[in-house]
PDB file of N, H, CA, C and O in Angstrom:
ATOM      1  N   UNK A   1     -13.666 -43.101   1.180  1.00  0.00           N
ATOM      2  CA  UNK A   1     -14.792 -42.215   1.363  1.00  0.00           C
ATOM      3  C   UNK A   1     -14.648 -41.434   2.669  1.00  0.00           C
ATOM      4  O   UNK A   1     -14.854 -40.230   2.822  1.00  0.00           O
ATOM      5  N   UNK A   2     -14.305 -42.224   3.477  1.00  0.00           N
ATOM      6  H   UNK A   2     -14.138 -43.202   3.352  1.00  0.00           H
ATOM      7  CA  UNK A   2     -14.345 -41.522   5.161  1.00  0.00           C
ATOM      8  C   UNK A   2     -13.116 -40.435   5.075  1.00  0.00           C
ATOM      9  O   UNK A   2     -13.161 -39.517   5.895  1.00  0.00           O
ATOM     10  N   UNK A   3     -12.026 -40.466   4.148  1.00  0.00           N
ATOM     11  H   UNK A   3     -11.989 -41.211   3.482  1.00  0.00           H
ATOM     12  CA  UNK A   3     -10.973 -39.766   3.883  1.00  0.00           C
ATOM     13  C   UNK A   3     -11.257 -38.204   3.607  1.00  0.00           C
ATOM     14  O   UNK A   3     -10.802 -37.142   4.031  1.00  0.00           O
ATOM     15  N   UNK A   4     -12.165 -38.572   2.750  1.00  0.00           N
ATOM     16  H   UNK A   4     -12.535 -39.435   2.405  1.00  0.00           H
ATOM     17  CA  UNK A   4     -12.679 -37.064   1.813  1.00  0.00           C
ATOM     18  C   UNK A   4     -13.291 -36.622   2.560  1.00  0.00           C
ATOM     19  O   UNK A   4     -12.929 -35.527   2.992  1.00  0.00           O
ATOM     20  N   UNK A   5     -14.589 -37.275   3.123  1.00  0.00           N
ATOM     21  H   UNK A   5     -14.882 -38.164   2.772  1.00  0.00           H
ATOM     22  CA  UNK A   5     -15.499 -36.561   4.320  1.00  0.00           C
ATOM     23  C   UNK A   5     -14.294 -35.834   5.003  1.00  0.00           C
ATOM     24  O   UNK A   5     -14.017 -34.694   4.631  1.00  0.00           O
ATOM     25  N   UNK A   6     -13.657 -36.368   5.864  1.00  0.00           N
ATOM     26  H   UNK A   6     -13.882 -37.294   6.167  1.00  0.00           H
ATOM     27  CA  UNK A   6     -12.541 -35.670   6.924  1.00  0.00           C
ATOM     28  C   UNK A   6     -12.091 -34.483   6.427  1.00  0.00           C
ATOM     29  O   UNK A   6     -12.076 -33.442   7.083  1.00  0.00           O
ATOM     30  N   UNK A   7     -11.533 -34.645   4.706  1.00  0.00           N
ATOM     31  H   UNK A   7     -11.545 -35.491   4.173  1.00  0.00           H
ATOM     32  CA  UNK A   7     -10.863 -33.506   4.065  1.00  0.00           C
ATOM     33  C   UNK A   7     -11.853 -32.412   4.051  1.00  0.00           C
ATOM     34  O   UNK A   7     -11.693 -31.311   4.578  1.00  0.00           O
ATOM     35  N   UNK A   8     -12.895 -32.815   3.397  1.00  0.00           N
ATOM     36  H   UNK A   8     -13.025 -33.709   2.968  1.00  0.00           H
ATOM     37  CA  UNK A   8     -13.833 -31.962   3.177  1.00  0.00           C
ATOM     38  C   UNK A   8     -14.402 -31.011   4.473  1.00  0.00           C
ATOM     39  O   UNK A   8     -14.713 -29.821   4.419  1.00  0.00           O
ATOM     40  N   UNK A   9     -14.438 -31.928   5.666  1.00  0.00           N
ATOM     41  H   UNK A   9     -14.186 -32.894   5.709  1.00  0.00           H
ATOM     42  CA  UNK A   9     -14.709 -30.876   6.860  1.00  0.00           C
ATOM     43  C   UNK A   9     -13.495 -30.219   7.511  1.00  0.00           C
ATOM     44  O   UNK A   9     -13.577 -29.209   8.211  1.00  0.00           O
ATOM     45  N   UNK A  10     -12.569 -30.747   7.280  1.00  0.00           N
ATOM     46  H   UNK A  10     -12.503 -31.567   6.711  1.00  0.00           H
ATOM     47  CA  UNK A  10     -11.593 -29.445   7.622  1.00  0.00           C
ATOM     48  C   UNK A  10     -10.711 -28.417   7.186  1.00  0.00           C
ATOM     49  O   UNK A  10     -10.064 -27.474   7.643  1.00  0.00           O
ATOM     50  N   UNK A  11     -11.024 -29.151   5.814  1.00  0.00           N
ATOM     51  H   UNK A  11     -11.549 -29.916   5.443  1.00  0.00           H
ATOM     52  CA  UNK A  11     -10.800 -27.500   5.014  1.00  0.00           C
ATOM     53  C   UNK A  11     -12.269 -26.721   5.419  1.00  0.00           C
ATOM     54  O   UNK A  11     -12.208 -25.493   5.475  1.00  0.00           O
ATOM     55  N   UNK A  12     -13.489 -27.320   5.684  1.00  0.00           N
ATOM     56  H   UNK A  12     -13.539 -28.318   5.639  1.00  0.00           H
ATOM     57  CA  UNK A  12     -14.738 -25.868   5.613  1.00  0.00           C
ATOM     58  C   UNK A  12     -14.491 -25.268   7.464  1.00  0.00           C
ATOM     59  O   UNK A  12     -14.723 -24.179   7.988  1.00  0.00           O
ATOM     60  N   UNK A  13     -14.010 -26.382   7.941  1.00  0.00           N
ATOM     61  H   UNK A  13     -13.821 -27.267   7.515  1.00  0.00           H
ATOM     62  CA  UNK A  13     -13.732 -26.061   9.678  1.00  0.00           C
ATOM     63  C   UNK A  13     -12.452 -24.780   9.803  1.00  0.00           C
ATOM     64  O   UNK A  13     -12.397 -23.690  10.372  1.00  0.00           O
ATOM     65  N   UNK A  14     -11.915 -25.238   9.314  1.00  0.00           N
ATOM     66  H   UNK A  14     -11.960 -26.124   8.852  1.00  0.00           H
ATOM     67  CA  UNK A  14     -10.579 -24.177   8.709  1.00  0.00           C
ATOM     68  C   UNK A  14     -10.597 -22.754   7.862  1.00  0.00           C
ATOM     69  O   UNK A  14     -10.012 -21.701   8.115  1.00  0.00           O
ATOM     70  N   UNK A  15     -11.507 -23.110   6.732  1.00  0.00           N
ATOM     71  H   UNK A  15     -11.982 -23.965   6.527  1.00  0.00           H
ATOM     72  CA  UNK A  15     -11.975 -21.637   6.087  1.00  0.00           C
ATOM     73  C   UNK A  15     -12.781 -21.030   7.122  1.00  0.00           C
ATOM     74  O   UNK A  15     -12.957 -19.812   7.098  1.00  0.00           O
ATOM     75  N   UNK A  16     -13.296 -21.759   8.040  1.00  0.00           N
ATOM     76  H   UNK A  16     -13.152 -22.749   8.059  1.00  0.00           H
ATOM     77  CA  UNK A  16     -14.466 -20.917   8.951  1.00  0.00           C
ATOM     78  C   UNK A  16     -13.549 -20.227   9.822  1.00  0.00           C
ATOM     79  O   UNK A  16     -13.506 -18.997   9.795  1.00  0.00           O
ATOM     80  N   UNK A  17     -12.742 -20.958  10.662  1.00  0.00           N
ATOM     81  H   UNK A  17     -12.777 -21.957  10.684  1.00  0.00           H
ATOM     82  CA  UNK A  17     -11.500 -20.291  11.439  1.00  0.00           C
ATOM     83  C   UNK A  17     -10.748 -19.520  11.112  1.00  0.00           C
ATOM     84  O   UNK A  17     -10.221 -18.804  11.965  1.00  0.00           O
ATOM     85  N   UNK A  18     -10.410 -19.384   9.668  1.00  0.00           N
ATOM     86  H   UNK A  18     -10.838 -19.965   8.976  1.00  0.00           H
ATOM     87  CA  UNK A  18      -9.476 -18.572   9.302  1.00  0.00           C
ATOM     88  C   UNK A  18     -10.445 -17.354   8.999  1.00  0.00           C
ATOM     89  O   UNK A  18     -10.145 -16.936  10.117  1.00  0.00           O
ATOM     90  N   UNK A  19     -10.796 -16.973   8.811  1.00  0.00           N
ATOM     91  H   UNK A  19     -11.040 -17.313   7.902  1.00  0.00           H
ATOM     92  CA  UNK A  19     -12.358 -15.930   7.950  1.00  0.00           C
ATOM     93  C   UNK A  19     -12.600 -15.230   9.479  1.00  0.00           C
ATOM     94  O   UNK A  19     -12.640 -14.000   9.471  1.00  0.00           O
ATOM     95  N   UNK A  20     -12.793 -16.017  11.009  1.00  0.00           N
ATOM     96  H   UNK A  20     -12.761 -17.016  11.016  1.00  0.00           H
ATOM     97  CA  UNK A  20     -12.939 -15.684  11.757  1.00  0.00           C
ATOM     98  C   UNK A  20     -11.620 -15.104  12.280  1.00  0.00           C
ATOM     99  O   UNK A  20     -11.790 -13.958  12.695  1.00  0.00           O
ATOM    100  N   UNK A  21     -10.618 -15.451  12.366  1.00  0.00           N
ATOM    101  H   UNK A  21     -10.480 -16.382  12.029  1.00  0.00           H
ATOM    102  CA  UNK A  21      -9.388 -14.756  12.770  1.00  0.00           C
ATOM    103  C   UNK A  21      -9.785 -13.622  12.193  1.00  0.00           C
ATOM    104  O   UNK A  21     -10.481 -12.696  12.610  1.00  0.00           O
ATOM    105  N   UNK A  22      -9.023 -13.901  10.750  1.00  0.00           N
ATOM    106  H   UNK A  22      -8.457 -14.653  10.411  1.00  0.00           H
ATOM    107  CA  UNK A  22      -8.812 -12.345   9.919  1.00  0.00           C
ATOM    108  C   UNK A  22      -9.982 -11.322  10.567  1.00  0.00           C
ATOM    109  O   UNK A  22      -9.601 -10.175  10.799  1.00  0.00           O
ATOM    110  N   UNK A  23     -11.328 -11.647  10.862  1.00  0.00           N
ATOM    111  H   UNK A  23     -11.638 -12.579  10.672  1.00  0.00           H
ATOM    112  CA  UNK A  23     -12.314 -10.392  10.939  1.00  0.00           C
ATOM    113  C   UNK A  23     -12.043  -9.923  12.456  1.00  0.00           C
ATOM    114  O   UNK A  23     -12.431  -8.822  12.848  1.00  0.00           O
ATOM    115  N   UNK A  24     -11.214 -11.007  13.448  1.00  0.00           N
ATOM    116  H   UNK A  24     -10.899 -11.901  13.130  1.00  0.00           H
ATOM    117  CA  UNK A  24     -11.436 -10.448  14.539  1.00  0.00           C
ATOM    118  C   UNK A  24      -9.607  -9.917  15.118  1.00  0.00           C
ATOM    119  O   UNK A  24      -9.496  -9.613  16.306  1.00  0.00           O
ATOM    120  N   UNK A  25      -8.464  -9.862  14.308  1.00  0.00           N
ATOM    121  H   UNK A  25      -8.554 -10.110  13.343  1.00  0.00           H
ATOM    122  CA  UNK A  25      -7.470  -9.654  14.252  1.00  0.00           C
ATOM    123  C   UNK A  25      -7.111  -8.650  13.495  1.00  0.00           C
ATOM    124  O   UNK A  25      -6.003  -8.194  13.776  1.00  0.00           O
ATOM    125  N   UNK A  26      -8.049  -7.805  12.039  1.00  0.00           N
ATOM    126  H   UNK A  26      -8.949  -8.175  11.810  1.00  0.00           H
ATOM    127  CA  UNK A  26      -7.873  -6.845  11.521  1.00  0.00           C
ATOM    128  C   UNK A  26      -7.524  -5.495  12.229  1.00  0.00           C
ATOM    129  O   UNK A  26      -8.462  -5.198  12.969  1.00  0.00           O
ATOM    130  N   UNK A  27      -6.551  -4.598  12.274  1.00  0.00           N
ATOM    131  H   UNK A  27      -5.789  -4.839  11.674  1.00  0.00           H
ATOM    132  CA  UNK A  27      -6.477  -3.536  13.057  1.00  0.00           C
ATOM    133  C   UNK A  27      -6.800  -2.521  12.714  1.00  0.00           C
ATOM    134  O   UNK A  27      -6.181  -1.522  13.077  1.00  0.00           O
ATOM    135  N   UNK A  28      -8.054  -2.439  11.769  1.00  0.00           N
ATOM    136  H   UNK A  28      -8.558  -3.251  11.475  1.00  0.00           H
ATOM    137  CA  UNK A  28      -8.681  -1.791  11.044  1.00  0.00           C
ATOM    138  C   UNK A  28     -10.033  -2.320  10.378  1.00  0.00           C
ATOM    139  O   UNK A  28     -10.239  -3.393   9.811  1.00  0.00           O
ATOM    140  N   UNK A  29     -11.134  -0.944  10.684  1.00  0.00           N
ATOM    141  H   UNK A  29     -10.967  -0.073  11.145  1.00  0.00           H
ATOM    142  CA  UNK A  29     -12.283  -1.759   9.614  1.00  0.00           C
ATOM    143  C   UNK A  29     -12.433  -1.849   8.564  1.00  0.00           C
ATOM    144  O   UNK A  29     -11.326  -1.588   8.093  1.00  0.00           O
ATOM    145  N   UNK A  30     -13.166  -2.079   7.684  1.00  0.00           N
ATOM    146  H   UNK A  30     -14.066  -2.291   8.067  1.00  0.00           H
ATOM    147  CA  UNK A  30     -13.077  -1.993   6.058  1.00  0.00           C
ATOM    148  C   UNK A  30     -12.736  -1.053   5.377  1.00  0.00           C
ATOM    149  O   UNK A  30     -12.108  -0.984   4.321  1.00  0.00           O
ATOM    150  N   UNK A  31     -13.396   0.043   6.349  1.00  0.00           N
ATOM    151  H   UNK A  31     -13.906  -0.013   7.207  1.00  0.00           H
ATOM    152  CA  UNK A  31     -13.418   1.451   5.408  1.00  0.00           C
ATOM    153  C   UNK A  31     -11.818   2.115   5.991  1.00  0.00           C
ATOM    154  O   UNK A  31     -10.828   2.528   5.386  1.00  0.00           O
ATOM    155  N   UNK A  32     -11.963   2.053   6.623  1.00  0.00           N
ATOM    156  H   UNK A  32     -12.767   1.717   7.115  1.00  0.00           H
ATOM    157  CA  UNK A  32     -10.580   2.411   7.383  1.00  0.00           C
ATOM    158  C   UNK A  32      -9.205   1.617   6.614  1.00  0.00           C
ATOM    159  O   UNK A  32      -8.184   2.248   6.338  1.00  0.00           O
ATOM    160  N   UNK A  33      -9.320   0.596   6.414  1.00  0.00           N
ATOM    161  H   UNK A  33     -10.149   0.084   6.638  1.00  0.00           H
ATOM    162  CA  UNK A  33      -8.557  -0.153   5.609  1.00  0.00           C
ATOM    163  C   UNK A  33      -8.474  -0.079   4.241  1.00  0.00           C
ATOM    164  O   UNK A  33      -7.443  -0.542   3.755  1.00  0.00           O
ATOM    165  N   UNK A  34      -9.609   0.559   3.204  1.00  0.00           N
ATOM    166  H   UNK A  34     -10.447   0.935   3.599  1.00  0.00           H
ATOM    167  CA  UNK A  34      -9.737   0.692   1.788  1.00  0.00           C
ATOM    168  C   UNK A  34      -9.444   2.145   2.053  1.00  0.00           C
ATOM    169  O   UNK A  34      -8.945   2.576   1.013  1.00  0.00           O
ATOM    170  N   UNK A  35      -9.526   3.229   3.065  1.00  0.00           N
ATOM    171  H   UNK A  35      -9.931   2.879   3.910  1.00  0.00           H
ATOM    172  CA  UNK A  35      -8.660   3.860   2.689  1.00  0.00           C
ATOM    173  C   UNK A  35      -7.326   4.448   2.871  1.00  0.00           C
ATOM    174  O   UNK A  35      -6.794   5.409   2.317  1.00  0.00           O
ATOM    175  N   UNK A  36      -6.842   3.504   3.935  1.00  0.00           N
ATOM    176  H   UNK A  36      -7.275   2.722   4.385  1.00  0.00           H
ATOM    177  CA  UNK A  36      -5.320   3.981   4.254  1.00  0.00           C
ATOM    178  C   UNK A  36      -4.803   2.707   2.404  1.00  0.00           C
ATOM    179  O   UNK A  36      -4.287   3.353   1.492  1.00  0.00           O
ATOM    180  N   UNK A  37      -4.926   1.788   2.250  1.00  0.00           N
ATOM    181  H   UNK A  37      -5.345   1.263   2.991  1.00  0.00           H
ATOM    182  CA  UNK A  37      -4.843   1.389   1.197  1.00  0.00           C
ATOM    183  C   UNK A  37      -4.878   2.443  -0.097  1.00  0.00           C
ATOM    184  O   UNK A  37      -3.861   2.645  -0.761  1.00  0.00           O
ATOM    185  N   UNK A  38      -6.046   3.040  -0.364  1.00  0.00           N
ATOM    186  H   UNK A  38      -6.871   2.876   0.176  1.00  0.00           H
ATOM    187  CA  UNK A  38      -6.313   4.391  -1.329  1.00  0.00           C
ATOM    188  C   UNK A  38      -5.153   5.050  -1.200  1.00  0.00           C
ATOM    189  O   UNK A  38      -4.385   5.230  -2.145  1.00  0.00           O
ATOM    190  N   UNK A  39      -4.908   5.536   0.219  1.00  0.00           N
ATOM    191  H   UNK A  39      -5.532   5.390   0.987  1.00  0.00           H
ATOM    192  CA  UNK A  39      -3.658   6.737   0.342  1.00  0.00           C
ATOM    193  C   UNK A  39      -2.565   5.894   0.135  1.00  0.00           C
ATOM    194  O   UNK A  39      -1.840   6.610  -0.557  1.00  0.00           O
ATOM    195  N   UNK A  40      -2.055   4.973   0.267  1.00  0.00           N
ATOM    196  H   UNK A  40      -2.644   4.391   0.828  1.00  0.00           H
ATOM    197  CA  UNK A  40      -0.549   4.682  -0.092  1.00  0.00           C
ATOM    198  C   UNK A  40      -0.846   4.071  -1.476  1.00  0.00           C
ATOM    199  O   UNK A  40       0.033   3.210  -1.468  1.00  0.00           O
ATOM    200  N   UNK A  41      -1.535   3.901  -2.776  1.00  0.00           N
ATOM    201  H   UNK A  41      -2.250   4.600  -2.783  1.00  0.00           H
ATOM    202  CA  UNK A  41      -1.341   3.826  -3.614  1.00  0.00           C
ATOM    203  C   UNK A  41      -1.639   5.023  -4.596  1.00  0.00           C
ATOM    204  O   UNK A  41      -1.283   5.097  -5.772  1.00  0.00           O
ATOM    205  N   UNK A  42      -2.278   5.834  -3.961  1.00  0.00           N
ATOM    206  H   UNK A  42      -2.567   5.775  -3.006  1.00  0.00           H
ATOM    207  CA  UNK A  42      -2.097   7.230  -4.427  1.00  0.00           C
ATOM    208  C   UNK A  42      -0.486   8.123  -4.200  1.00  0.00           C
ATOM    209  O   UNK A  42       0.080   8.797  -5.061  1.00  0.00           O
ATOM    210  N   UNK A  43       0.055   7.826  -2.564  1.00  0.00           N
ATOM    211  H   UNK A  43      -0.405   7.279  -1.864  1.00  0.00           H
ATOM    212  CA  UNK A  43       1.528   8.381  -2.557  1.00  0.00           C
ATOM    213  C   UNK A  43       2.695   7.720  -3.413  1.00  0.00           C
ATOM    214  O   UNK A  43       3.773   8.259  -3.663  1.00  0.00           O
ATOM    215  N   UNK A  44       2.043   5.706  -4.056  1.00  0.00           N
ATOM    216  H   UNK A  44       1.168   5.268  -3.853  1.00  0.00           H
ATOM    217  CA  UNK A  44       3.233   5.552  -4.655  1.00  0.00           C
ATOM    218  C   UNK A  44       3.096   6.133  -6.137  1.00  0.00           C
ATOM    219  O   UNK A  44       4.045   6.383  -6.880  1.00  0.00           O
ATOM    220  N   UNK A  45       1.433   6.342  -6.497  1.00  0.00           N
ATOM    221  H   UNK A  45       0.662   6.139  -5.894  1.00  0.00           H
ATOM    222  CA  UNK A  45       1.406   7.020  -8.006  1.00  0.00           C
ATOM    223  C   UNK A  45       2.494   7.948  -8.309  1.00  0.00           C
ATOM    224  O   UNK A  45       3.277   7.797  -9.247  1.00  0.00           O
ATOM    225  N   UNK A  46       2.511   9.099  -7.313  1.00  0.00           N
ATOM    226  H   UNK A  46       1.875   9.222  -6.551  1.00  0.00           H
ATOM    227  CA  UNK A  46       3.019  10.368  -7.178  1.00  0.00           C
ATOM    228  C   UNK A  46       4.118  10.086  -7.343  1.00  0.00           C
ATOM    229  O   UNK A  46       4.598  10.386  -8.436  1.00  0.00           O
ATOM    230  N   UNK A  47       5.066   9.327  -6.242  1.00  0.00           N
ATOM    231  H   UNK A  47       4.677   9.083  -5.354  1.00  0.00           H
ATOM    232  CA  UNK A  47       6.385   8.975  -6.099  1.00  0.00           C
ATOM    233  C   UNK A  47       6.726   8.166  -7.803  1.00  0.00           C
ATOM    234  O   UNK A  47       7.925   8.231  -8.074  1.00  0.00           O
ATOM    235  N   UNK A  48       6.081   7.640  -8.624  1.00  0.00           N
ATOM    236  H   UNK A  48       5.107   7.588  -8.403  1.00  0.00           H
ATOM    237  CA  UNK A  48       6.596   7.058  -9.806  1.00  0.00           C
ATOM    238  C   UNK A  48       6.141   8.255 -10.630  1.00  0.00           C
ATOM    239  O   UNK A  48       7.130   8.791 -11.130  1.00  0.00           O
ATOM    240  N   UNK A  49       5.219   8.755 -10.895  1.00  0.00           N
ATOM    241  H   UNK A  49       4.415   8.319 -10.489  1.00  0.00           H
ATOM    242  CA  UNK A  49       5.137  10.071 -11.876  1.00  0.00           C
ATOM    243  C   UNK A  49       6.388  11.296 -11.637  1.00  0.00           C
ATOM    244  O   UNK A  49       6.671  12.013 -12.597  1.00  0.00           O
ATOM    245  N   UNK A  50       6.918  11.433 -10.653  1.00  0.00           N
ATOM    246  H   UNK A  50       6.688  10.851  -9.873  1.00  0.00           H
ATOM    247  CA  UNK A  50       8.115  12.090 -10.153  1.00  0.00           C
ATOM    248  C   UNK A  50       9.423  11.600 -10.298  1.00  0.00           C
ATOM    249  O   UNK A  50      10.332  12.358 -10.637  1.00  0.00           O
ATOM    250  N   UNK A  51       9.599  10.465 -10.086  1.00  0.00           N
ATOM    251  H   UNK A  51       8.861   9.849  -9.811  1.00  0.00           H
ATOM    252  CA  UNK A  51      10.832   9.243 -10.694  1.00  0.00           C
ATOM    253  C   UNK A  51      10.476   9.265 -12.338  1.00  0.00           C
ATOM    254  O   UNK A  51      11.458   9.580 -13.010  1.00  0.00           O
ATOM    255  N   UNK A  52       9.585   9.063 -12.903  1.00  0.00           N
ATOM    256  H   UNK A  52       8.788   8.806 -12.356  1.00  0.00           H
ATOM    257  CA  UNK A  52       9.649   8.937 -14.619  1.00  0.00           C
ATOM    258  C   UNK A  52      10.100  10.686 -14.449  1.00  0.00           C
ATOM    259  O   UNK A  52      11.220  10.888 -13.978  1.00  0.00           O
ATOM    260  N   UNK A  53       9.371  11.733 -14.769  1.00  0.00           N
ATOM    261  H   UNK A  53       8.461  11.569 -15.151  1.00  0.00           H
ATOM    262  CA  UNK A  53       9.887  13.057 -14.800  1.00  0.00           C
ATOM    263  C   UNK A  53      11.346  13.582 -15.024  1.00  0.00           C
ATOM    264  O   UNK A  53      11.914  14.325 -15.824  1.00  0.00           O
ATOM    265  N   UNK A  54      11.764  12.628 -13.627  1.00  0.00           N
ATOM    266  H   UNK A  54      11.302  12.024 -12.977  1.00  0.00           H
ATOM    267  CA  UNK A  54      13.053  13.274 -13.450  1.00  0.00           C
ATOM    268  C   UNK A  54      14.159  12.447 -14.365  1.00  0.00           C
ATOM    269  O   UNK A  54      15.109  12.985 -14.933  1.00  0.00           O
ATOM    270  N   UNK A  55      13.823  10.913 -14.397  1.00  0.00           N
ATOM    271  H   UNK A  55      13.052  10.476 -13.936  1.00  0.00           H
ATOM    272  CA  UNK A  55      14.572  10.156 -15.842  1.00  0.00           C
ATOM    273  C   UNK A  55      14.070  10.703 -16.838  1.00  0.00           C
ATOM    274  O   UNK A  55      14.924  10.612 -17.719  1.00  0.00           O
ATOM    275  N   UNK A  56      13.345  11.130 -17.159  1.00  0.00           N
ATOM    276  H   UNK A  56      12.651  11.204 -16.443  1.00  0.00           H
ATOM    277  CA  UNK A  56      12.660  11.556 -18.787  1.00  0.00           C
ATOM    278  C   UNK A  56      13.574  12.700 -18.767  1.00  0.00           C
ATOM    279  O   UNK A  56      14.238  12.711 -19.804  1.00  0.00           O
ATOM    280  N   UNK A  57      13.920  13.874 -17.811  1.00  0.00           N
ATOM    281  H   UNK A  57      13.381  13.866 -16.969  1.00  0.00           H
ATOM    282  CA  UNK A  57      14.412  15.005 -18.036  1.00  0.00           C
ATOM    283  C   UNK A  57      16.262  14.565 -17.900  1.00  0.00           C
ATOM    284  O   UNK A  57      17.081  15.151 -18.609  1.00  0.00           O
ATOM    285  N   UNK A  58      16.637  13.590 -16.999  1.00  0.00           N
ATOM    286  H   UNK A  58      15.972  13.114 -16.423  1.00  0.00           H
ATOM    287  CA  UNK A  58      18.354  13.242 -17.296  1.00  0.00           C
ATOM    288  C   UNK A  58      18.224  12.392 -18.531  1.00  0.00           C
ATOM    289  O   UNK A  58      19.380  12.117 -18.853  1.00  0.00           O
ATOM    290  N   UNK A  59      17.376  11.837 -19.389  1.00  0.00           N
ATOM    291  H   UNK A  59      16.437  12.061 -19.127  1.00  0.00           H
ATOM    292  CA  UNK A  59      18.164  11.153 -20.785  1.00  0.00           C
ATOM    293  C   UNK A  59      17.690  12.297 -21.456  1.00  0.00           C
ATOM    294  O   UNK A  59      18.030  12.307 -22.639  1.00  0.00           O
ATOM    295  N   UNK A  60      17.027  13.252 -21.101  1.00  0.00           N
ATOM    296  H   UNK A  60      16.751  13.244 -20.140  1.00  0.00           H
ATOM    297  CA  UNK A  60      16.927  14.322 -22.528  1.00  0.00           C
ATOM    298  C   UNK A  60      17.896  14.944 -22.048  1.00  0.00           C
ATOM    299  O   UNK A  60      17.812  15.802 -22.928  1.00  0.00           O
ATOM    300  N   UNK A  61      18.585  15.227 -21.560  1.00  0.00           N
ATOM    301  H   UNK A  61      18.654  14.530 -20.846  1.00  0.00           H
ATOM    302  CA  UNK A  61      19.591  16.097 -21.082  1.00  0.00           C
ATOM    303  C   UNK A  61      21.260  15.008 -21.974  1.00  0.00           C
ATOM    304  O   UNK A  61      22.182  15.573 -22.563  1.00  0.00           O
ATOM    305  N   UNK A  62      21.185  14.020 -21.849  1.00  0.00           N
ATOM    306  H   UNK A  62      20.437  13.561 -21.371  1.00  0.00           H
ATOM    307  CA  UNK A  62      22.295  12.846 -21.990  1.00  0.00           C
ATOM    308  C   UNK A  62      22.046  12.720 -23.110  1.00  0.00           C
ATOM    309  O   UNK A  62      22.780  11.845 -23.570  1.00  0.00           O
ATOM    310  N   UNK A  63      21.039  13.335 -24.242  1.00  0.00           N
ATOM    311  H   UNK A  63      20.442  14.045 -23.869  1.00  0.00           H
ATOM    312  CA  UNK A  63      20.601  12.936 -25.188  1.00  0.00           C
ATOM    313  C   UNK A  63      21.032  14.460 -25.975  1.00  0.00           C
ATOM    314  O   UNK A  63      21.658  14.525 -27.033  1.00  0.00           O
ATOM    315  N   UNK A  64      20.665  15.325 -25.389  1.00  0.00           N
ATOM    316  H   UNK A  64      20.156  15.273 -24.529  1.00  0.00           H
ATOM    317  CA  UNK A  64      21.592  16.370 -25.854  1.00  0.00           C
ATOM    318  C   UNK A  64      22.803  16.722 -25.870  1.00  0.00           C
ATOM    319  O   UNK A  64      23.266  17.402 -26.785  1.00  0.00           O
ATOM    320  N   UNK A  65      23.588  16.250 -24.717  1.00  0.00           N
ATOM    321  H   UNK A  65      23.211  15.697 -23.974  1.00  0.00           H
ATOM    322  CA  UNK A  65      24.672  16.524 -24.875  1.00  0.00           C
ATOM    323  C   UNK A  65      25.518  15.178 -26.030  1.00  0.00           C
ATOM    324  O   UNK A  65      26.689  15.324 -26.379  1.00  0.00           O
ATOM    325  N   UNK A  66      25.027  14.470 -26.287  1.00  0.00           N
ATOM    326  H   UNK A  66      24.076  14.351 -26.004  1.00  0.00           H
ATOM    327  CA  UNK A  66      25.279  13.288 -27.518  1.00  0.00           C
ATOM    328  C   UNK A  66      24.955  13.814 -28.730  1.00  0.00           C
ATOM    329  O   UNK A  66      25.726  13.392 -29.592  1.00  0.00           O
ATOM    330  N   UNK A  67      24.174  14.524 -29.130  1.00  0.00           N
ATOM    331  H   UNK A  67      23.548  14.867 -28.429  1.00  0.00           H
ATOM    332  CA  UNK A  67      23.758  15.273 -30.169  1.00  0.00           C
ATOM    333  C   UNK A  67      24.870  16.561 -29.991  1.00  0.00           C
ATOM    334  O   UNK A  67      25.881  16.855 -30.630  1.00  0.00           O
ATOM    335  N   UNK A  68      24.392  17.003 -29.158  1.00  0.00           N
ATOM    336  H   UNK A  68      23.571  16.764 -28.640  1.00  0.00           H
ATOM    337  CA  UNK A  68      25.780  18.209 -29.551  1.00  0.00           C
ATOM    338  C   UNK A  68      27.286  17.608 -29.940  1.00  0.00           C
ATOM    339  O   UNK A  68      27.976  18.061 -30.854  1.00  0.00           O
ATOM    340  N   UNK A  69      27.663  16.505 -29.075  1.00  0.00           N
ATOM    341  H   UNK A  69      27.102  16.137 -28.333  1.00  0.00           H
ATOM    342  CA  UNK A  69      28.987  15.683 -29.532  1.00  0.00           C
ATOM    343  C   UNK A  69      29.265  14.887 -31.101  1.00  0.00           C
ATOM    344  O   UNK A  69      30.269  14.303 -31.506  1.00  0.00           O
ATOM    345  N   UNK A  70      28.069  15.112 -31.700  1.00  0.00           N
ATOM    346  H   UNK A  70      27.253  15.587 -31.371  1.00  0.00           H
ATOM    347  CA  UNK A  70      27.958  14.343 -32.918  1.00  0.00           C
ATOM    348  C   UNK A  70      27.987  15.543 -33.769  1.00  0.00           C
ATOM    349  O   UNK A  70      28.823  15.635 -34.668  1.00  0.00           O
ATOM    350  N   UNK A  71      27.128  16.464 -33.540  1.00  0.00           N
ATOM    351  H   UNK A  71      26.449  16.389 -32.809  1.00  0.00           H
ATOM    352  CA  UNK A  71      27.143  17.551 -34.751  1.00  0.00           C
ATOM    353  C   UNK A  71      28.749  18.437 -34.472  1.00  0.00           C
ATOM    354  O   UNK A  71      29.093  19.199 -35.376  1.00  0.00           O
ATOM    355  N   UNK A  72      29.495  18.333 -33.476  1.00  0.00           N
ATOM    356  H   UNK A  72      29.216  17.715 -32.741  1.00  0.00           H
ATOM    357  CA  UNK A  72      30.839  18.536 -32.995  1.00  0.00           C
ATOM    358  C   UNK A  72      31.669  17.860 -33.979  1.00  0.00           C
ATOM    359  O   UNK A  72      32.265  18.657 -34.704  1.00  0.00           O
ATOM    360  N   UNK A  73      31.810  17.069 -34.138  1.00  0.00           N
ATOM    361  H   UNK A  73      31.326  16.422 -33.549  1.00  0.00           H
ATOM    362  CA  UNK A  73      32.379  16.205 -35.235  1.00  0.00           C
ATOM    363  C   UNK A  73      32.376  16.377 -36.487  1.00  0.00           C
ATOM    364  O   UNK A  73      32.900  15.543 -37.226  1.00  0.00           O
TER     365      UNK A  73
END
């Protein structure tokens, strides 16, 4: 019994400490933080809609020149 008590208060002694770090170690406030967050998952959208594009346009390209090599034949 005296085991669990112990466990039990220092995991809540510990969630309290840790909860307190993080809020007083953040180098940013919430809003400041949800949106530099916003902006780099908006720049990686971009960066993958631009990567698919440019593969979508080299296998149609690799895809034509295979078709032209077949009707060649």
């Amino acid at each position: 019994m005296r085991k669990a008590i112990a466990f039990t208060f220092g995991a809540v002694l510990g969630g309290i400490l840790g909860g307190l770090a993080a809020l007083l170690l953040t180098p940013y406030s919430g809003k400041e933080l949800r949106s530099t967050i916003r902006k780099q998952v908006d720049d990686i959208q971009i960066e993958i809609k631009e990567a698919s594009q440019n593969k979508r346009a080299e296998l149609e390209a690799q895809l034509e020149v295979l078709i032209e090599q077949k009707e060649a034949k």
